[in-house]
C-alpha positions as CSV (number, residue, x, y, z in Angstrom):
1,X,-6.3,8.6,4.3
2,X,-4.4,5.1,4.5
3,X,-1.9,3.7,2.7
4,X,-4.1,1.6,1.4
5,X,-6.3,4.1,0.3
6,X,-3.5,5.6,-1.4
7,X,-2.3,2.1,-2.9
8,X,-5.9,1.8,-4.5
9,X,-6.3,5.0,-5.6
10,X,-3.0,5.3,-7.4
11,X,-3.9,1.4,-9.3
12,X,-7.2,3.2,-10.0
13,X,-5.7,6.5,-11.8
14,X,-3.5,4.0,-14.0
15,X,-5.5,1.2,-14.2
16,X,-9.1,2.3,-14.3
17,X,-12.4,1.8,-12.1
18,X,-13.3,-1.6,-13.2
19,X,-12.0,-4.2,-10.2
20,X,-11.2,-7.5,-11.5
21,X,-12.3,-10.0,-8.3
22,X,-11.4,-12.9,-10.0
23,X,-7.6,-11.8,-10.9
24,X,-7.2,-8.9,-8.2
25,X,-6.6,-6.5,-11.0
26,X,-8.1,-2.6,-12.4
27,X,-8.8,-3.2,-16.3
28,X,-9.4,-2.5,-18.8
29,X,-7.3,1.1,-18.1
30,X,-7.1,4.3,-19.5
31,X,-3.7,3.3,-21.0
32,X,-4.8,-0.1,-22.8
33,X,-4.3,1.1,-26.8
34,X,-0.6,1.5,-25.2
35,X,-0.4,-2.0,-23.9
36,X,-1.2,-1.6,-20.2
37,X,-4.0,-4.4,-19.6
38,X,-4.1,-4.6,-15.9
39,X,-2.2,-2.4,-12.4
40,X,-2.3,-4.8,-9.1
41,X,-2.5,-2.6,-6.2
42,X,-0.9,-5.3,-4.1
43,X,2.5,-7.9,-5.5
44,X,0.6,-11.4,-6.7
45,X,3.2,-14.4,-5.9
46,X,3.8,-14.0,-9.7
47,X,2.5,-12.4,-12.9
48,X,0.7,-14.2,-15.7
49,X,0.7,-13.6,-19.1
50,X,-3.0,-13.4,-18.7
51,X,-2.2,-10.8,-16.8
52,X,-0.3,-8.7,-19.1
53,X,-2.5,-9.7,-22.3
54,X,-6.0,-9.7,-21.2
55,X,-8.2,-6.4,-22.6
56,X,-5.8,-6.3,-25.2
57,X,-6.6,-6.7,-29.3
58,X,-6.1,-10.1,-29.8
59,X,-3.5,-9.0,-32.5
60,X,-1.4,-7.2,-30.7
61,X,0.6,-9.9,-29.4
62,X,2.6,-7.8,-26.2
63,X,1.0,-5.9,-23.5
64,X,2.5,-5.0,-19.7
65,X,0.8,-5.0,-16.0
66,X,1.7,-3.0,-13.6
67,X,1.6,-2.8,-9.7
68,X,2.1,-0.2,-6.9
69,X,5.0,-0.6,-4.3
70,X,6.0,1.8,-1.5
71,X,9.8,1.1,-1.0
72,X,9.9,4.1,1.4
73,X,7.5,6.7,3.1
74,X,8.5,9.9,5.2
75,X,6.6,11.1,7.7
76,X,7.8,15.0,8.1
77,X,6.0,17.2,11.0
78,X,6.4,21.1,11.2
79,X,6.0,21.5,15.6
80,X,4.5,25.1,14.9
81,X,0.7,24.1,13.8
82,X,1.3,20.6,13.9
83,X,1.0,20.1,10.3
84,X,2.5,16.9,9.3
85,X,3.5,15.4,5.1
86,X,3.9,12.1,4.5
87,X,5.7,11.6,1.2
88,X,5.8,8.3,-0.5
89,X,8.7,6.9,-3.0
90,X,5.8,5.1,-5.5
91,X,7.6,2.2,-7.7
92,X,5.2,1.4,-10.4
93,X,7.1,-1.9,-11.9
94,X,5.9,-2.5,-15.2
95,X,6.3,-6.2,-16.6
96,X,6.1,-6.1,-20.4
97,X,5.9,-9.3,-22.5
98,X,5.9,-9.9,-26.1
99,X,5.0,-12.8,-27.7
100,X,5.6,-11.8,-31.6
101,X,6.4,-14.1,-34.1
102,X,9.2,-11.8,-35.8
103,X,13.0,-11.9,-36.9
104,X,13.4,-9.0,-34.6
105,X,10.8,-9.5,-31.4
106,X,13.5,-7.7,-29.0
107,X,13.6,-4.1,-30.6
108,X,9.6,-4.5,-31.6
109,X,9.4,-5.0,-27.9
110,X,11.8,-2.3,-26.5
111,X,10.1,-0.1,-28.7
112,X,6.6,-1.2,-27.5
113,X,8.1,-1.0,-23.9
114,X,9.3,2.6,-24.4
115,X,5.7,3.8,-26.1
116,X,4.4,2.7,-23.0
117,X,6.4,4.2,-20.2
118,X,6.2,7.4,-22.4
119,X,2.1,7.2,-22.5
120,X,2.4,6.3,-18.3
121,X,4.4,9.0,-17.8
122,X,2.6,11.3,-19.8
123,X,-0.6,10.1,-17.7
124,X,0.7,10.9,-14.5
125,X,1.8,14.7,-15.4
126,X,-2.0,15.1,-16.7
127,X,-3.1,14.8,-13.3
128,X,-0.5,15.1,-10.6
129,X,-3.2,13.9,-8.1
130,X,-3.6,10.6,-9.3
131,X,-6.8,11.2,-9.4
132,X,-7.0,12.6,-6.0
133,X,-5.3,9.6,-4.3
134,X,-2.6,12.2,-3.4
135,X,-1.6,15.8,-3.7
136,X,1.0,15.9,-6.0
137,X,3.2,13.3,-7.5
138,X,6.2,13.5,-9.4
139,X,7.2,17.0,-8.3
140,X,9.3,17.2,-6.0
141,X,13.2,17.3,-6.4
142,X,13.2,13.3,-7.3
143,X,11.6,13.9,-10.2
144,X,9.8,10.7,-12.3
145,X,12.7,7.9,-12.7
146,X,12.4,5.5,-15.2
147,X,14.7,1.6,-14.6
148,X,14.5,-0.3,-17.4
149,X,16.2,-4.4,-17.0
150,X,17.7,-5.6,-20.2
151,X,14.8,-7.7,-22.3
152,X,15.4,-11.3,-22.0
153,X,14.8,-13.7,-24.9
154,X,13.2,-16.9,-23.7
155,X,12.5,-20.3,-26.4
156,X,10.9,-18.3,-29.8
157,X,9.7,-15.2,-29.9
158,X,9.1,-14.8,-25.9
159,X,10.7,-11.3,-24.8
160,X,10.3,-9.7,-21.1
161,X,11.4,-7.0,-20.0
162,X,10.9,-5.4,-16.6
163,X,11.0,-2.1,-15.7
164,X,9.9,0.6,-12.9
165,X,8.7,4.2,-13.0
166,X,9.4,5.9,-9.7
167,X,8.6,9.4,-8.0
168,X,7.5,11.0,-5.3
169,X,3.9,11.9,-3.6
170,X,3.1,13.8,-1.1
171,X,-0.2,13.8,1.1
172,X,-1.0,16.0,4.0
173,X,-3.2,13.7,6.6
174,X,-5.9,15.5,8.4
175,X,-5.2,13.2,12.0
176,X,-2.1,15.1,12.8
């Protein structure tokens, strides 16, 4: 199994079976009545807000996309039988935008924010194999992390925010 095996299988799990040619993108995902429209496998020079809005009710006016980063990867071999474990640190950053015309669009969209991680995180422990892209993940000693930026208020009723869900998974590769 390759890493980019691994890449798409996790953006698959989280983002669903249907590949987007056109924008590079799974969607519409298992996670989209929780605002998750879209998860890249690979980091676009930038996201859109097409990106984060797109299989969404019109109505809902915020939404997220997602990707799949691996800051870090461990190969560990045990000499006696040769078996070898590659664990990957997965970084899932989530960029959530809100584009609500209300007198509070901040904490409407922290709140939205939070729902979401929740329902991602909730996702992953229903199947720690990602859908067999891996193992397990999220159960080693790293637990699932959760960094959450401040939201940042642009001209109106624009609010970001940026955050990233991190753990661990392991795979055990068969060309030891």
């Amino acid at each position: 199994m390759t890493r980019n095996d691994i890449r798409e299988g996790i953006a698959r799990y989280f983002g669903g079976v249907t590949w987007d040619a056109a924008a590079e993108i799974y969607r519409p995902t298992p996670l989209q009545a929780y605002g998750l429209a879209g998860v890249k496998p690979y980091w676009p020079l930038r996201y859109t807000d097409q990106d984060r809005l797109t299989t969404l009710a019109a109505d809902r006016g915020m939404g997220a996309v997602m990707g799949v980063h691996f800051p870090e990867t461990i190969e560990r071999r045990i000499a006696f039988g040769g078996i070898k474990r590659v664990t990957f640190t997965v970084d899932l950053p989530l960029f959530h935008l809100s584009l609500l015309a209300t007198a509070t669009p901040s904490s409407l969209s922290q709140a939205d924010a939070d729902e979401l991680v929740e329902a991602i995180v909730t996702h992953l422990r229903a199947d720690a194999t990602l859908g067999g892209a891996v193992v397990q993940a999220g159960e080693s000693e790293a637990g699932i992390k959760v960094s959450a930026g401040p939201p940042v208020n642009e001209p109106a009723v624009r609010v970001q925010q940026d955050l990233v869900i991190s753990f661990e998974a392991d795979v055990y590769p068969f060309d030891a």
